[in-house]
Structures are given as C-alpha cells and as structure tokens.
Backbone as JSON Lines, residues from 0, in Angstrom:
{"i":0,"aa":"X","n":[0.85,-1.18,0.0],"ca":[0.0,0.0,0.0],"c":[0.89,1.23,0.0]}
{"i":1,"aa":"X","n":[0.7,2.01,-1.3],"ca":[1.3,2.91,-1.08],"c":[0.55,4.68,-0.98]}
{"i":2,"aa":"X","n":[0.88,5.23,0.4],"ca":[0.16,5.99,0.56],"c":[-0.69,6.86,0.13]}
{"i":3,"aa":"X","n":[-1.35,7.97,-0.64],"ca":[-2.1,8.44,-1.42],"c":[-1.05,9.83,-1.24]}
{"i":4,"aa":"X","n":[-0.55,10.73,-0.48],"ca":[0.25,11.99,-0.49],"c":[1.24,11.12,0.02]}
{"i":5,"aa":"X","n":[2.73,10.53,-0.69],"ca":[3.75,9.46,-0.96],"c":[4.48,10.66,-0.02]}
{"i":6,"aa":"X","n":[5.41,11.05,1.13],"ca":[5.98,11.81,1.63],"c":[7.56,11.18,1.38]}
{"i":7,"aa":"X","n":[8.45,11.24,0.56],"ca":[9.57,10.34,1.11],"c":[10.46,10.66,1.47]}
{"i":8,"aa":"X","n":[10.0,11.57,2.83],"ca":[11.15,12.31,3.94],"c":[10.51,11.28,4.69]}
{"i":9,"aa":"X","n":[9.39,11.07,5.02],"ca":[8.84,9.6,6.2],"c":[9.93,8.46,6.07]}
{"i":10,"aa":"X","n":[10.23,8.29,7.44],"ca":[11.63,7.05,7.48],"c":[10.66,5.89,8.13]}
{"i":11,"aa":"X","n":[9.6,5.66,7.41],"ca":[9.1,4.03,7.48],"c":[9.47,3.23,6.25]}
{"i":12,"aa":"X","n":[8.75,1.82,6.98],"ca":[9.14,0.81,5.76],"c":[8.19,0.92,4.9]}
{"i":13,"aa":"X","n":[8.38,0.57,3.63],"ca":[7.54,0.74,2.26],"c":[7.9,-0.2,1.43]}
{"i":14,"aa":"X","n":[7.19,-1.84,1.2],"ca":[7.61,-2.43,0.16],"c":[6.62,-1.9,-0.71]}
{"i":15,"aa":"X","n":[7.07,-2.17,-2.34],"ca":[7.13,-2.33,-3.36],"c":[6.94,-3.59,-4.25]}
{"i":16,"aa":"X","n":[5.86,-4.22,-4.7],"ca":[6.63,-5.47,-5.65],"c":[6.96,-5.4,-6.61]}
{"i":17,"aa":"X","n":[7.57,-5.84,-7.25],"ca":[8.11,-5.51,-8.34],"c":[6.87,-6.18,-9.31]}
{"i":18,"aa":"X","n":[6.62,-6.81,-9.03],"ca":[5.02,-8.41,-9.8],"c":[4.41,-7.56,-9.56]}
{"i":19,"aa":"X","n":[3.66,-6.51,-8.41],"ca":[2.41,-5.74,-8.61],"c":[2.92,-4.8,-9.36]}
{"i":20,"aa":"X","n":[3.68,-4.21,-9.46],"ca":[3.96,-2.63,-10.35],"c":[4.02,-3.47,-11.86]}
{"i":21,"aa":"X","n":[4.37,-4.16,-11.98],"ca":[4.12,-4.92,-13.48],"c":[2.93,-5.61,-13.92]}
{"i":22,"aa":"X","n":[2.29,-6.26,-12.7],"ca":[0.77,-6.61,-13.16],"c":[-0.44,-4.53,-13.59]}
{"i":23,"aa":"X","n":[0.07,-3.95,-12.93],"ca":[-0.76,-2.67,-12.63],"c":[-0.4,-2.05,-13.84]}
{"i":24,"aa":"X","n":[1.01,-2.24,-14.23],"ca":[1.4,-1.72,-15.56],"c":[0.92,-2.12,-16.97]}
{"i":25,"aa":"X","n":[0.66,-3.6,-16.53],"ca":[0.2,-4.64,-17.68],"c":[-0.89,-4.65,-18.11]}
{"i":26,"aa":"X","n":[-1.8,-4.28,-16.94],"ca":[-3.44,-4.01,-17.05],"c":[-3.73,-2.56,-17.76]}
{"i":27,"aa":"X","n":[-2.51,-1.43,-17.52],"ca":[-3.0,-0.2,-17.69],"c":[-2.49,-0.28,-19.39]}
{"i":28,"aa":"X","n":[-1.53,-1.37,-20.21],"ca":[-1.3,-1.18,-21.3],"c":[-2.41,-1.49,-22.35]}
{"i":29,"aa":"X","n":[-3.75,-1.61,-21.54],"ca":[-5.21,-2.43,-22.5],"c":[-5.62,-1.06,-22.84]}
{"i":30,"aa":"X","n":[-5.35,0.1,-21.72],"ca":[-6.37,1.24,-22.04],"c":[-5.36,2.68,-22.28]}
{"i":31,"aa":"X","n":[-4.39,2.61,-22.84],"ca":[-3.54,3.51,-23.7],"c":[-3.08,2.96,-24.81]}
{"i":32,"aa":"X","n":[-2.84,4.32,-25.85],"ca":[-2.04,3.89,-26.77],"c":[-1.01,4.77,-27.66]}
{"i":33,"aa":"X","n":[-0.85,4.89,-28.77],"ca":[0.84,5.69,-29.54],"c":[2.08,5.8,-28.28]}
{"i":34,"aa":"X","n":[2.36,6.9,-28.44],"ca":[3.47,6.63,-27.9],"c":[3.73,6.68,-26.35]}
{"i":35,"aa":"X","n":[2.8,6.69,-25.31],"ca":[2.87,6.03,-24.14],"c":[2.66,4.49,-24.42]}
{"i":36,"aa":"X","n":[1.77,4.19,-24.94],"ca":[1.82,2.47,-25.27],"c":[3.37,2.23,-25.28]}
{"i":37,"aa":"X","n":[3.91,2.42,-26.32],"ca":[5.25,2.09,-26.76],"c":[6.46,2.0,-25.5]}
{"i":38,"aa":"X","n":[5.98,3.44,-24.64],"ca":[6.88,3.64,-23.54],"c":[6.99,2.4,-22.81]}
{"i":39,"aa":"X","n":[5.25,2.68,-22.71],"ca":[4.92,1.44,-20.88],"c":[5.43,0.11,-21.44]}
{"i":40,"aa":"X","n":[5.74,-0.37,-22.86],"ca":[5.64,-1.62,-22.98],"c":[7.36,-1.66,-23.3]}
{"i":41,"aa":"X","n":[7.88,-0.92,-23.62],"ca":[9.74,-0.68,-23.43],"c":[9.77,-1.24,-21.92]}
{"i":42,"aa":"X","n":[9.5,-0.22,-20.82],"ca":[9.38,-0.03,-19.56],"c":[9.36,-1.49,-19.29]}
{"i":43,"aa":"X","n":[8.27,-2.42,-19.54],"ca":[8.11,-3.73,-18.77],"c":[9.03,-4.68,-19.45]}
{"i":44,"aa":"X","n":[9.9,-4.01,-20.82],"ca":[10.86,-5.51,-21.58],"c":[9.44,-6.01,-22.47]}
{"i":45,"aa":"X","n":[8.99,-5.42,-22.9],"ca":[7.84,-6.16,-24.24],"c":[7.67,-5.48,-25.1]}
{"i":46,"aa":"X","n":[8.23,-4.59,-25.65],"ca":[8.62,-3.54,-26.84],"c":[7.91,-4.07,-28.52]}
{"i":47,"aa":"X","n":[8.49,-5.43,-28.09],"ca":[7.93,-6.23,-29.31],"c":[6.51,-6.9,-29.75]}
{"i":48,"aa":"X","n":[6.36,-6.87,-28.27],"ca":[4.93,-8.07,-27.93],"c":[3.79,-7.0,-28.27]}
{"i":49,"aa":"X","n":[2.75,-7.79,-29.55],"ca":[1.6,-7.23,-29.8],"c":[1.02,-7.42,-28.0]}
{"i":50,"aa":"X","n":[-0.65,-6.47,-28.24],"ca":[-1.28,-6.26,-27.12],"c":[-1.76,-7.59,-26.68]}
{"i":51,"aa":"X","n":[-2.47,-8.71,-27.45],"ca":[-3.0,-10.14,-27.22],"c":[-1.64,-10.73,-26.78]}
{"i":52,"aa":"X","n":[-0.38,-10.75,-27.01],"ca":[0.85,-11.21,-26.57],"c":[1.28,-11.02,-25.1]}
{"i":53,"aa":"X","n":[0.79,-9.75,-24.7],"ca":[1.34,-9.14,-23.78],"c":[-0.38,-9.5,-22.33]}
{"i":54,"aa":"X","n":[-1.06,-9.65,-23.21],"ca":[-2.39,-10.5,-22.26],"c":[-1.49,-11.54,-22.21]}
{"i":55,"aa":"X","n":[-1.32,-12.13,-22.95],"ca":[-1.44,-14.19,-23.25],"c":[-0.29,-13.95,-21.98]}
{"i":56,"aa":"X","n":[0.69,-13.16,-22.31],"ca":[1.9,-13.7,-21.07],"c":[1.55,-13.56,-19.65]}
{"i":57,"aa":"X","n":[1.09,-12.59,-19.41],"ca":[0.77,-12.03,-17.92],"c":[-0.12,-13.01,-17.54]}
{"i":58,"aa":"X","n":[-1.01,-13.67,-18.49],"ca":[-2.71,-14.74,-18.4],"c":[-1.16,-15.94,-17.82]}
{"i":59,"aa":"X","n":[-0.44,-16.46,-18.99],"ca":[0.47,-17.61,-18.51],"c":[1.18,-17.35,-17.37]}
{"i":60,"aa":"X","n":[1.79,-15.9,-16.57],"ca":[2.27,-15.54,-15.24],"c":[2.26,-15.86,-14.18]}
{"i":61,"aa":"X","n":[0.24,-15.43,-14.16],"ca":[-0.66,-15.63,-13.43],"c":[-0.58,-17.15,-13.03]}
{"i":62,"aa":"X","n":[-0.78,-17.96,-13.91],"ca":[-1.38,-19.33,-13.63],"c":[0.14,-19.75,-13.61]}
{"i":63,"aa":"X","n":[1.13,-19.72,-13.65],"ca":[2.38,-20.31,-13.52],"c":[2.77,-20.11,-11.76]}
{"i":64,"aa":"X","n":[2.72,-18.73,-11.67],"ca":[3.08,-18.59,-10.38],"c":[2.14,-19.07,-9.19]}
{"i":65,"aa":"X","n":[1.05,-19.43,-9.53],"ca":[0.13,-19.37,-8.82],"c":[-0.06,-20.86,-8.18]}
{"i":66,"aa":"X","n":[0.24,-21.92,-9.39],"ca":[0.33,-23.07,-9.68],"c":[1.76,-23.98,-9.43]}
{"i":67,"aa":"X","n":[2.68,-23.45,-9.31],"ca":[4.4,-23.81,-8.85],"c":[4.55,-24.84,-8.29]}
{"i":68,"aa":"X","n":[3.92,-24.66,-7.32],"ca":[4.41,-25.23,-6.12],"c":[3.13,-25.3,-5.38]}
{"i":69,"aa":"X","n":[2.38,-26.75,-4.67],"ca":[1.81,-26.67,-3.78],"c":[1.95,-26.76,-2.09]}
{"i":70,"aa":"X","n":[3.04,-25.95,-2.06],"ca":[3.2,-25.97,-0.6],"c":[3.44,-24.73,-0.37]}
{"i":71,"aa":"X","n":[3.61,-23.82,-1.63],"ca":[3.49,-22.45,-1.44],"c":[1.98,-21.4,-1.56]}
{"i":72,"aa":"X","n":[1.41,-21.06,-0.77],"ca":[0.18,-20.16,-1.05],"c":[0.93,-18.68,-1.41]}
{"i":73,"aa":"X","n":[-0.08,-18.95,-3.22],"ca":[0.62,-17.49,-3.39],"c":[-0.64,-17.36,-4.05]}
{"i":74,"aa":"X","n":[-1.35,-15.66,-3.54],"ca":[-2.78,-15.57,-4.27],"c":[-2.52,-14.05,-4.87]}
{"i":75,"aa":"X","n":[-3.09,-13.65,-6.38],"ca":[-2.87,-12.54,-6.93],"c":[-4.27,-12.27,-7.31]}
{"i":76,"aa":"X","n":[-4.61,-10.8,-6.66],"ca":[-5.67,-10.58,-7.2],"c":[-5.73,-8.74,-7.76]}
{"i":77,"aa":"X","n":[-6.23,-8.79,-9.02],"ca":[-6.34,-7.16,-9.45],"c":[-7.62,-7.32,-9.37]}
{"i":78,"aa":"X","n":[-7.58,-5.64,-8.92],"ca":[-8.72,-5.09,-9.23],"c":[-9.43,-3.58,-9.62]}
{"i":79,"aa":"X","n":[-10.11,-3.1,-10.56],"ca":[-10.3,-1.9,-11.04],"c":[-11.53,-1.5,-10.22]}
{"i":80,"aa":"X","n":[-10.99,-0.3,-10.14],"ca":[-12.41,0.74,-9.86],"c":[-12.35,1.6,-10.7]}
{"i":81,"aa":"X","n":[-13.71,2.26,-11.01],"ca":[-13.28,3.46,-12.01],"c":[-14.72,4.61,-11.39]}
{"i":82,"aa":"X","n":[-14.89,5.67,-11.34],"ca":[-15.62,6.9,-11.1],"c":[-16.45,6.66,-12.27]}
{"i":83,"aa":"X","n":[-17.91,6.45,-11.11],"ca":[-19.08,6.56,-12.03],"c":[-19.6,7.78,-13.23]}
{"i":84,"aa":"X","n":[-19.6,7.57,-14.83],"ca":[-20.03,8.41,-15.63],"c":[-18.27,8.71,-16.4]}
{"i":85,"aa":"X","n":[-17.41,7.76,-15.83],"ca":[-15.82,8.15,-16.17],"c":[-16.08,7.19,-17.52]}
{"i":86,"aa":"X","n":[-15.99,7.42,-18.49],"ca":[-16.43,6.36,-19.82],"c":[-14.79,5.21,-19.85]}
{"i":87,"aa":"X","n":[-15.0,4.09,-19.89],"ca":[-14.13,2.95,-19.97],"c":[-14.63,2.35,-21.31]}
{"i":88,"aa":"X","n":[-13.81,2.35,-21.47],"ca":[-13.86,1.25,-23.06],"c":[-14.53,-0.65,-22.87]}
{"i":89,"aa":"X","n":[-15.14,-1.02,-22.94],"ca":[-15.54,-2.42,-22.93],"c":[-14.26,-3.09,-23.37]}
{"i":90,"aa":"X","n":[-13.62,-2.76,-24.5],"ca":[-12.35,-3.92,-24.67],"c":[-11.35,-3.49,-23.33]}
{"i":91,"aa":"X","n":[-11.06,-2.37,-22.8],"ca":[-10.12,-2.64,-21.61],"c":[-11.02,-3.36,-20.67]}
{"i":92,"aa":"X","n":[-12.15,-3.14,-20.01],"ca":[-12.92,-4.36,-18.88],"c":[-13.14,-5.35,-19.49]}
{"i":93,"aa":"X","n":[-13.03,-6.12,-20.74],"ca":[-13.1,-7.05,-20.74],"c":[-11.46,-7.8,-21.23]}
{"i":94,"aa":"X","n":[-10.58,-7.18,-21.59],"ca":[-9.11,-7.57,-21.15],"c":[-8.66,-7.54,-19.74]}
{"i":95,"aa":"X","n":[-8.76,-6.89,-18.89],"ca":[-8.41,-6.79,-17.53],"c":[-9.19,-7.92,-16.83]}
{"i":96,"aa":"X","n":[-10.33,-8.21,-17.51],"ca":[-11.27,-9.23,-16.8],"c":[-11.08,-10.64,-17.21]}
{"i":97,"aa":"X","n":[-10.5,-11.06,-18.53],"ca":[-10.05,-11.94,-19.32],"c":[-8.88,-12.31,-18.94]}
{"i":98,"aa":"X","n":[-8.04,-11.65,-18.9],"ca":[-6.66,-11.81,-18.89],"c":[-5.43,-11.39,-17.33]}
{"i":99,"aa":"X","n":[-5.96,-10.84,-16.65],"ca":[-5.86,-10.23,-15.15],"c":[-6.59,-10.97,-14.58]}
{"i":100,"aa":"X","n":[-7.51,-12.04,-14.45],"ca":[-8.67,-11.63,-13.33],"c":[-8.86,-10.42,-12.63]}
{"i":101,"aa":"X","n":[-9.24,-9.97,-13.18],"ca":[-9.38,-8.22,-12.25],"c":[-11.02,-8.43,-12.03]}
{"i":102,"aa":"X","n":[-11.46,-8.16,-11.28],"ca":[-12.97,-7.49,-10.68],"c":[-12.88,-6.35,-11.39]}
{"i":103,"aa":"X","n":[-14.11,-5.39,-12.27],"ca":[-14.04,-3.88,-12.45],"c":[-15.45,-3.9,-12.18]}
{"i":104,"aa":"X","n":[-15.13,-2.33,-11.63],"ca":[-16.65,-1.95,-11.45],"c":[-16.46,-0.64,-11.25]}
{"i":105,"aa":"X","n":[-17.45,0.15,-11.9],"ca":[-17.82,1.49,-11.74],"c":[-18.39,1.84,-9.82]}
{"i":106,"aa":"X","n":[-18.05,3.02,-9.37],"ca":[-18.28,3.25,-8.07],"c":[-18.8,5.02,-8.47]}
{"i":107,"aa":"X","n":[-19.42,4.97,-7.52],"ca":[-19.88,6.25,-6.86],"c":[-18.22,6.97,-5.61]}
{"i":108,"aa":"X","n":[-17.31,7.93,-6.02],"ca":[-16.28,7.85,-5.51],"c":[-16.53,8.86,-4.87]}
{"i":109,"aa":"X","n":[-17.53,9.79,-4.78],"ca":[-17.53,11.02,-3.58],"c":[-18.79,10.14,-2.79]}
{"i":110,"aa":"X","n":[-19.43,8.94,-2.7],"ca":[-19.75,8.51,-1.52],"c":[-19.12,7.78,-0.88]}
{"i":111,"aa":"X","n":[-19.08,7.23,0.62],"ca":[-17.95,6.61,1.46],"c":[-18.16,4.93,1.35]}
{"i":112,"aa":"X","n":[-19.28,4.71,0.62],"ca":[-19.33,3.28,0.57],"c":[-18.92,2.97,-0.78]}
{"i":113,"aa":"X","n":[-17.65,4.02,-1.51],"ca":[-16.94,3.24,-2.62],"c":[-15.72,3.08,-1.82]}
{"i":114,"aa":"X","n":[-15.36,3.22,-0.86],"ca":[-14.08,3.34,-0.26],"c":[-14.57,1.92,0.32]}
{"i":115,"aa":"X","n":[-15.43,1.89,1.35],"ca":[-15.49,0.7,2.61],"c":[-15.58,-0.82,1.0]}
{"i":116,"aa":"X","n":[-15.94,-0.32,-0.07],"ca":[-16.25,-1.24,-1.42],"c":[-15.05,-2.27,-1.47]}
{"i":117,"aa":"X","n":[-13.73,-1.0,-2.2],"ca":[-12.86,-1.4,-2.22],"c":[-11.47,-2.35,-0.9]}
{"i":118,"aa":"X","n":[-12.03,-1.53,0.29],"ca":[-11.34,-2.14,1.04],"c":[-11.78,-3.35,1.33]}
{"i":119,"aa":"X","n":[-12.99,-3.53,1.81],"ca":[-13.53,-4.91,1.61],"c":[-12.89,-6.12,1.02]}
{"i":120,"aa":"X","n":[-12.91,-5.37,-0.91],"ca":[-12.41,-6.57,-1.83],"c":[-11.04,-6.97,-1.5]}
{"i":121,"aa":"X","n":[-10.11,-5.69,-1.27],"ca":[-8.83,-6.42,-1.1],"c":[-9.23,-7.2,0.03]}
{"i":122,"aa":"X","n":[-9.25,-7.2,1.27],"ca":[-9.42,-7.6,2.54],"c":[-9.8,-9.31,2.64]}
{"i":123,"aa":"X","n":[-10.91,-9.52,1.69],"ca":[-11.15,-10.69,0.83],"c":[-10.69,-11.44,0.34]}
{"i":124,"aa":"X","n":[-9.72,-10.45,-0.5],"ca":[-8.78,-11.23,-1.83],"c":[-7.73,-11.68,-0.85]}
{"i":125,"aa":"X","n":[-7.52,-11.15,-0.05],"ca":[-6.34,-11.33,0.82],"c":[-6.51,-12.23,2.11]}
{"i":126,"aa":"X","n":[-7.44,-12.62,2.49],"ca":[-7.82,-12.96,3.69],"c":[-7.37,-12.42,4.41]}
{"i":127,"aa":"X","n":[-7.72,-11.22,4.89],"ca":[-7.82,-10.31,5.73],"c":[-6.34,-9.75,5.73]}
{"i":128,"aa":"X","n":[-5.32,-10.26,5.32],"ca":[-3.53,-10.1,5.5],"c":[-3.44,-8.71,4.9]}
{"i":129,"aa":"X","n":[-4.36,-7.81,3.79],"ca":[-4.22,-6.74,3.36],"c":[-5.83,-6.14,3.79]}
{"i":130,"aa":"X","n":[-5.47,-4.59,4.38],"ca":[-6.62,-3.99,5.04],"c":[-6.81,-2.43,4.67]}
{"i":131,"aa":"X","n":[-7.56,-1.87,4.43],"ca":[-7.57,-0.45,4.32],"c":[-6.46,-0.26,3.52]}
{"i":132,"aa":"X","n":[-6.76,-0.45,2.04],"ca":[-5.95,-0.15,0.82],"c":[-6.45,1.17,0.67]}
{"i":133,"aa":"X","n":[-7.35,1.69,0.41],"ca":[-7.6,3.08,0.27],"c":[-8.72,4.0,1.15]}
{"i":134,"aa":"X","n":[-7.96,5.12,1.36],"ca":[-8.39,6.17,2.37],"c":[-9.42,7.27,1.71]}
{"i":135,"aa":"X","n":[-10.31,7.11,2.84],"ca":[-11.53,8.42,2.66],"c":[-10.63,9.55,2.89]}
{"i":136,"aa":"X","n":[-11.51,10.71,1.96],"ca":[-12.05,10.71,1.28],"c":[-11.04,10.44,-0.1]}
{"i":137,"aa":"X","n":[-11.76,10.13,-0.97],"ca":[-11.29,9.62,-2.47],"c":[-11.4,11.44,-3.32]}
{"i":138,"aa":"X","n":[-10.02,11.45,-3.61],"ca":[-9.61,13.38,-4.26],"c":[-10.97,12.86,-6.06]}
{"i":139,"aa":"X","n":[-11.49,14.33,-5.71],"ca":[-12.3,14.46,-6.98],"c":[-11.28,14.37,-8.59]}
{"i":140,"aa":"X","n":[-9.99,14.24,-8.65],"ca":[-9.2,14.26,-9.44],"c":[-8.97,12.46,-9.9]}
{"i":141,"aa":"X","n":[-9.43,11.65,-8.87],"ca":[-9.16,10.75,-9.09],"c":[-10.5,10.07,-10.13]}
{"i":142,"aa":"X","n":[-9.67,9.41,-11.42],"ca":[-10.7,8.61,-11.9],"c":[-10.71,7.19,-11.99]}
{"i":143,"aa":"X","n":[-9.61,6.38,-11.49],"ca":[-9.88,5.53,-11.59],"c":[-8.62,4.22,-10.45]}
{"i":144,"aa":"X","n":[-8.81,3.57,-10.45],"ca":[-8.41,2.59,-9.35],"c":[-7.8,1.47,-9.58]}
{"i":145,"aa":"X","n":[-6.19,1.26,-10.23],"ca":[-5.72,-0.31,-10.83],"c":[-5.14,-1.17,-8.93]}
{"i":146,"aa":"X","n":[-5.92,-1.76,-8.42],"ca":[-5.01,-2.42,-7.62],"c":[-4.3,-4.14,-7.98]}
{"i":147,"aa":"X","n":[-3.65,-4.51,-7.26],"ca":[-2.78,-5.45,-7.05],"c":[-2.22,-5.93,-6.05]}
{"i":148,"aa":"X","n":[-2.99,-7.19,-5.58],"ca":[-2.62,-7.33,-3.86],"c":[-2.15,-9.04,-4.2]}
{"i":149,"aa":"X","n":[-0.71,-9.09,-3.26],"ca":[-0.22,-10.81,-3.31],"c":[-0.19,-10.83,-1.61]}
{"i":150,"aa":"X","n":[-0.71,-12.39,-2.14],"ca":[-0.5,-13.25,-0.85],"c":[0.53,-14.12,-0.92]}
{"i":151,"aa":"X","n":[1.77,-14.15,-0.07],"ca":[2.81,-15.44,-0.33],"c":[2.97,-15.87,1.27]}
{"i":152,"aa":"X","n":[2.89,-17.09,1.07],"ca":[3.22,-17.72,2.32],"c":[3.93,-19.13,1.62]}
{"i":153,"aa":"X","n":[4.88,-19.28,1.88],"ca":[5.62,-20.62,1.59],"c":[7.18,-20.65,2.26]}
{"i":154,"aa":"X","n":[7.71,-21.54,2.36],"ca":[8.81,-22.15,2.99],"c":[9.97,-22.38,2.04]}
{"i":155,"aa":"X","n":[10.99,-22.18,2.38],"ca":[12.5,-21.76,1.19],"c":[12.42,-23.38,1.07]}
{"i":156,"aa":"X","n":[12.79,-23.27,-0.75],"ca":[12.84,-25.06,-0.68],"c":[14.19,-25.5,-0.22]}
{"i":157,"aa":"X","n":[15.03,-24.54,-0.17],"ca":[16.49,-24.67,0.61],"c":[16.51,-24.02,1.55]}
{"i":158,"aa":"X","n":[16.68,-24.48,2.76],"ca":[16.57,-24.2,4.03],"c":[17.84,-23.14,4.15]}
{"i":159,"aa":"X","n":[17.94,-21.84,4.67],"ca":[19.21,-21.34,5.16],"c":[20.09,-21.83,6.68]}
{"i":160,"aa":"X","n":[21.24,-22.06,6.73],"ca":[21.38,-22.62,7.94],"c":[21.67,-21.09,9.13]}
{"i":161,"aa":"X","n":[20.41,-21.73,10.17],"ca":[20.67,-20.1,11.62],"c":[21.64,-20.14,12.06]}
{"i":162,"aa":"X","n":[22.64,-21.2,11.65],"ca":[24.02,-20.24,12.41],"c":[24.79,-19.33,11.69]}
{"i":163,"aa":"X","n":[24.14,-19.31,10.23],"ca":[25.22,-18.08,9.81],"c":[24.26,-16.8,9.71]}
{"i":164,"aa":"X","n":[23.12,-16.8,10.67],"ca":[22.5,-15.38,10.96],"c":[23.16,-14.78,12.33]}
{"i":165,"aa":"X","n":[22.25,-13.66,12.43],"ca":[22.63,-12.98,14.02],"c":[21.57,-11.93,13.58]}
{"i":166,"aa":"X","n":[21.48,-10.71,15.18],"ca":[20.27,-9.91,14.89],"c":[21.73,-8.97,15.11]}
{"i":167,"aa":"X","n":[20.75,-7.7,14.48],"ca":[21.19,-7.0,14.53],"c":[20.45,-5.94,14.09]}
{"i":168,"aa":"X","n":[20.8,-4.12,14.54],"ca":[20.24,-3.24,13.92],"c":[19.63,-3.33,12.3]}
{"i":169,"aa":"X","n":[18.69,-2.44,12.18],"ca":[18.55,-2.48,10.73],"c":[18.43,-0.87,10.74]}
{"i":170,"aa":"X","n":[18.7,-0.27,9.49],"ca":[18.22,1.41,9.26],"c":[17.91,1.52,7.98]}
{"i":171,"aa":"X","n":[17.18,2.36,7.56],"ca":[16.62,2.79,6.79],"c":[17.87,3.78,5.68]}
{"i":172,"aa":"X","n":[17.67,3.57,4.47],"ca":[18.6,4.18,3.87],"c":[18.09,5.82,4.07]}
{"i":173,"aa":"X","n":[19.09,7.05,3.8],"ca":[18.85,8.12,3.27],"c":[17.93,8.63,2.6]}
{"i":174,"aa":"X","n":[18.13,8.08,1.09],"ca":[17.24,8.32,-0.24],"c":[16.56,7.16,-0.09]}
C-alpha cells in the first residue's frame, strides 16, 4: 500500500513489488495507446509483444506462479475501480477481466461506501492479511483505481542454515 500523499522524507518501511507494479502496468497497457503504449511496454521488456501477446503472457504468469508449487500459497488478485459516468472502453474491462482476473466496477467515488467497497475486496482477496488499501475521502481528481494485492506464504525449498544469521540493527537508507 502505497500511501495516497507518498511523503519520502517519512523514514518508514515501504515495500514495493516488483510483480504488482508490473501486473498494474500490464493491465493499464489495455487502455492507452501511440506513444505512451510504446513507452509502458519498453518499460516492462515487451517492446515487441503485440497487445493479445502481452495478455497471453501475464494470463500464462498468473497461472504459472500461482500453480508452482503446492506448498506455497501465493494468491494474486487485481482489481479496477473506475468513477461513475468516467467512460471505460468495454475492450479494456473485458481484457483486464479476461486476462488479469481483475474485478471492475464502476463506483460512486464522492460517496464513502466506494471506499469501505474497495477495502472490503482487497481484505477478501487477501484474507484479511491486506486492510484499508484506500483512504476516505477519495480526491475528486481521481478517476480511476488499478489495484494489485499478493499473498505469499511458503517455505524456502532450501533451508538457510541459523548459524550463519545474528540480529542485529537495521536502518533505513537516506534516499
């Protein structure tokens, strides 16, 4: 979750995945195109890959990673919101819905039950492990909503051995 006003003088922790910023990227390449298309798809290493190419892989991603290993729980779920009367194209909700499993749905975003909506779904998707993804009130600037929430729980198939750990401080970089 990354905050809505991103401060990065705040010296907390903040992951990143690298799999959600590329699933969020992957979904947003259905509903642009010329030369941001070209960018976002440089950006992810698919420069080459028509748009059905660049579904088909993320569709094979999905079910690869998901499927690995059964002793690993790993659950990926997108999902769109978009501001009611905000016009969406049917071929992006039905690529994001095809090829993402994404949930989309139009919301009412200046009432508070598109917020309690969305938190819900992640909360769901997640079994409860992700909570209050997004904060009331929702800025009138905002039109629309790509999330991406993983669940991983699994065990190193190579064990590290604890005697070559120890504790110790941790700090936060500078930048």
């Amino acid at each position: 979750r990354v905050p809505q006003s991103f401060d990065t003088s705040i010296s907390q922790n903040l992951f990143l995945s690298p799999l959600s910023l590329s699933m969020a990227l992957g979904m947003t390449t259905n509903g642009v195109a010329g030369e941001t298309k070209s960018e976002m798809l440089q950006v992810l290493g698919l420069g080459q890959l028509t748009q059905p190419q660049v579904n088909e892989s993320y569709l094979s991603l999905i079910r690869f990673l998901t499927q690995i290993d059964s002793r690993v729980d790993l659950r990926i779920a997108n999902g769109v919101w978009y501001r009611t009367g905000f016009e969406v194209l049917p071929t992006f909700v039905d690529a994001v819905g095809d090829y993402f499993d994404a949930h989309v749905e139009g919301l009412d975003f200046a009432g508070s039950e598109a917020v309690d909506k969305m938190n819900a779904w992640v909360e769901s998707a997640t079994d409860g492990h992700i909570k209050d993804m997004v904060a009331a009130p929702i800025p009138a600037t905002v039109r629309m909503y790509l999330m991406n929430a993983l669940v991983f729980k699994g065990k190193w198939s190579t064990q590290f051995d604890a005697a070559q750990t120890a504790n110790s401080s941790f700090h936060n970089s500078d930048d």
